[in-house]
TORKOLMI-634449 format. One record per residue (C-alpha): residue in one letter; x, y, z. Coordinates in Angstrom, 1 decimal. Each point is the difference from the previous one (the first is absolute). Example, Ala and Ser with C-alpha at 12.3 -4.5 7.8 and 13.67 -1.06 7.14 Angstrom:
{code a px 12.3 py -4.5 pz 7.8} .
{code s px 1.4 py 3.4 pz -0.7} .
This chain:
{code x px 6.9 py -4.2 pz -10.6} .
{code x px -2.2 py 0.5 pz -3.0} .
{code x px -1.0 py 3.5 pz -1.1} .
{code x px -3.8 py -1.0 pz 0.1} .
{code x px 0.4 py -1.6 pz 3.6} .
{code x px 1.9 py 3.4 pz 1.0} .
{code x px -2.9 py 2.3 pz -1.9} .
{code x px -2.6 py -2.0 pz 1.9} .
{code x px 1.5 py 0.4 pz 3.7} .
{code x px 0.5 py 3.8 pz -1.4} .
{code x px -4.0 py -0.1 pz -0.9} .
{code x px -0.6 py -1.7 pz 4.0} .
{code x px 1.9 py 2.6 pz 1.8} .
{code x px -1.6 py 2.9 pz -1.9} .
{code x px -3.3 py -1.9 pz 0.9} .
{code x px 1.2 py 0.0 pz 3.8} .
{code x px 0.5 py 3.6 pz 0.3} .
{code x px -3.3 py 0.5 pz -1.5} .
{code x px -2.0 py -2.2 pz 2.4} .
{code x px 1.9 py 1.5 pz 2.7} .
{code x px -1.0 py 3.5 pz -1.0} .
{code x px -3.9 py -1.5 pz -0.8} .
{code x px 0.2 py -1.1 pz 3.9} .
{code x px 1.0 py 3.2 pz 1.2} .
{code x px -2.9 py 2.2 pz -1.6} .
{code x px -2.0 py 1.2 pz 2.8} .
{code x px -3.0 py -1.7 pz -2.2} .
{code x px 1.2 py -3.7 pz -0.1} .
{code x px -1.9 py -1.3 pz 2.5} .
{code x px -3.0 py 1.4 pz -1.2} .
{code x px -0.3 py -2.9 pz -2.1} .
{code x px 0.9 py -3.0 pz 2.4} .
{code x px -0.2 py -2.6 pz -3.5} .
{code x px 2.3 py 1.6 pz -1.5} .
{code x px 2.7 py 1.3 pz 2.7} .
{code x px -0.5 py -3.9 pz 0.9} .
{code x px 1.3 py -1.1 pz -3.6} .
{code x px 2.9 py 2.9 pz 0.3} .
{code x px 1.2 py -0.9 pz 3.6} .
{code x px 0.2 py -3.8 pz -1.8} .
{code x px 1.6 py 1.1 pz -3.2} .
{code x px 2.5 py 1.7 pz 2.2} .
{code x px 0.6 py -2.8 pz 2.4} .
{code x px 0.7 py -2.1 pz -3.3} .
{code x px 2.6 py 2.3 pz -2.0} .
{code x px 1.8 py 1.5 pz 3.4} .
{code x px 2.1 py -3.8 pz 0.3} .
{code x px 0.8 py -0.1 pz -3.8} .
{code x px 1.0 py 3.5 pz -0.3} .
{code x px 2.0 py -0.3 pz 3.1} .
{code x px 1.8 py -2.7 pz -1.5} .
{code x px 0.8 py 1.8 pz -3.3} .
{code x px 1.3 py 3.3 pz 2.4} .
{code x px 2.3 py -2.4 pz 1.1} .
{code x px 0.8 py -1.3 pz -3.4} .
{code x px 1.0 py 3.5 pz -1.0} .
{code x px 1.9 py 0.7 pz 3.1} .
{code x px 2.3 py -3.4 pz -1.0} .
{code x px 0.5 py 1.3 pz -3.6} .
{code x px 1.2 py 3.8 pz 1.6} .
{code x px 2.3 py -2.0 pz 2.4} .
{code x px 1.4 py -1.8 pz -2.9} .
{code x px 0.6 py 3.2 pz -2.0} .
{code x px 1.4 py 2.0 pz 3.1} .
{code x px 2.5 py -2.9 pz 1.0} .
{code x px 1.5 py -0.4 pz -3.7} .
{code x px 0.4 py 3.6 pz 0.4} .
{code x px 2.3 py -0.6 pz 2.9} .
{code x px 1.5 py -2.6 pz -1.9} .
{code x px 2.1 py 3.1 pz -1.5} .
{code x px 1.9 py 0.4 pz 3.7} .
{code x px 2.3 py -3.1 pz 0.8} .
{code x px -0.3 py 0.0 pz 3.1} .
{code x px -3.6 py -0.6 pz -0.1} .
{code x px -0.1 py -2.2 pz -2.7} .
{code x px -0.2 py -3.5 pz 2.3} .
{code x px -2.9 py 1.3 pz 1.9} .
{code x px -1.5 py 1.8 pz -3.3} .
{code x px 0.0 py -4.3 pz -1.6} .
{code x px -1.8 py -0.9 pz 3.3} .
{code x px -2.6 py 3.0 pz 0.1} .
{code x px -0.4 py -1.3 pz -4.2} .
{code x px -0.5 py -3.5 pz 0.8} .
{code x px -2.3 py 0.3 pz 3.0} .
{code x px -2.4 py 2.4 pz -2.2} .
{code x px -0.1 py -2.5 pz -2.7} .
{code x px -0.9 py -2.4 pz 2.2} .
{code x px -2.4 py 2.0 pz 1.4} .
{code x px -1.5 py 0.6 pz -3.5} .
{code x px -0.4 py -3.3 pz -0.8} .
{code x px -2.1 py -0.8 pz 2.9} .
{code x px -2.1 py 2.8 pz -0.2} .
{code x px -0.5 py -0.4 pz -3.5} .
{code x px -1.1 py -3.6 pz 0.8} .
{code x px -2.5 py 1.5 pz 2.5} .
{code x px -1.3 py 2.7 pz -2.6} .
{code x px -1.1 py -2.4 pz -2.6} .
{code x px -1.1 py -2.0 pz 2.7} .
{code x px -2.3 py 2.7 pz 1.3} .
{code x px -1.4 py 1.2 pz -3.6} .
{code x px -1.3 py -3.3 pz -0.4} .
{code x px -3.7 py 0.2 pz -1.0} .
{code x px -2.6 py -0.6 pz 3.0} .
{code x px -2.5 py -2.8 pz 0.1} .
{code x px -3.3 py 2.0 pz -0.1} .
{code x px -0.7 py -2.6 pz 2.7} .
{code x px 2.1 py 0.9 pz 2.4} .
{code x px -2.3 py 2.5 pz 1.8} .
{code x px -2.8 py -2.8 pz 0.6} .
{code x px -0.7 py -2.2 pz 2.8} .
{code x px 0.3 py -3.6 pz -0.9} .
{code x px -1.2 py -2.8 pz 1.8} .
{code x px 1.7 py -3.6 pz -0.7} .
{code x px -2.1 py -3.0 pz 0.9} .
């Protein structure tokens, strides 16, 4: 994955953590606008940084399992743990790009087709 795509879903989870703590103030609901925008700014980075946690976790798998390529005994079921994470990371790295699409501005309208 590219370095900018990985500093970007670095930025989004930082940003997570900091809505979450935002939403947890004793004064965020004072301001109903504005705990509004956080509780949907949330609800929109939770599923993509979900997705790159579970990036991360394939890319650990991968480095613990060519650690146990170093045992021979384990070394058939260390290939299967390497190739099931890979696979894994391709997907999800499908569904990452997929997610950091922009959004249509739109989107949040009601339309009416005739």
């Amino acid at each position: 994955m590219k370095t900018s795509l990985l500093s970007k879903l670095d930025q989004l989870s930082e940003r997570l953590e900091e809505v979450g703590t935002l939403m947890n103030q004793e004064s965020a609901t004072a301001d109903m606008n504005q705990y509004r925008k956080l509780t949907r700014e949330h609800a929109e980075l939770e599923p993509v940084v979900g997705l790159y946690a579970q990036w991360r976790d394939a890319q650990l798998d991968i480095k613990t399992a060519q650690e146990m390529m170093q045992d021979p005994s384990m070394k058939a079921f260390a290939q299967e743990e390497i190739d099931a994470a890979q696979e894994r990371i391709v997907s999800l790295e499908l569904d990452l790009q997929k997610m950091l699409l922009p959004k249509d501005p739109n989107d949040e309208r009601n339309i009416f087709l005739e």
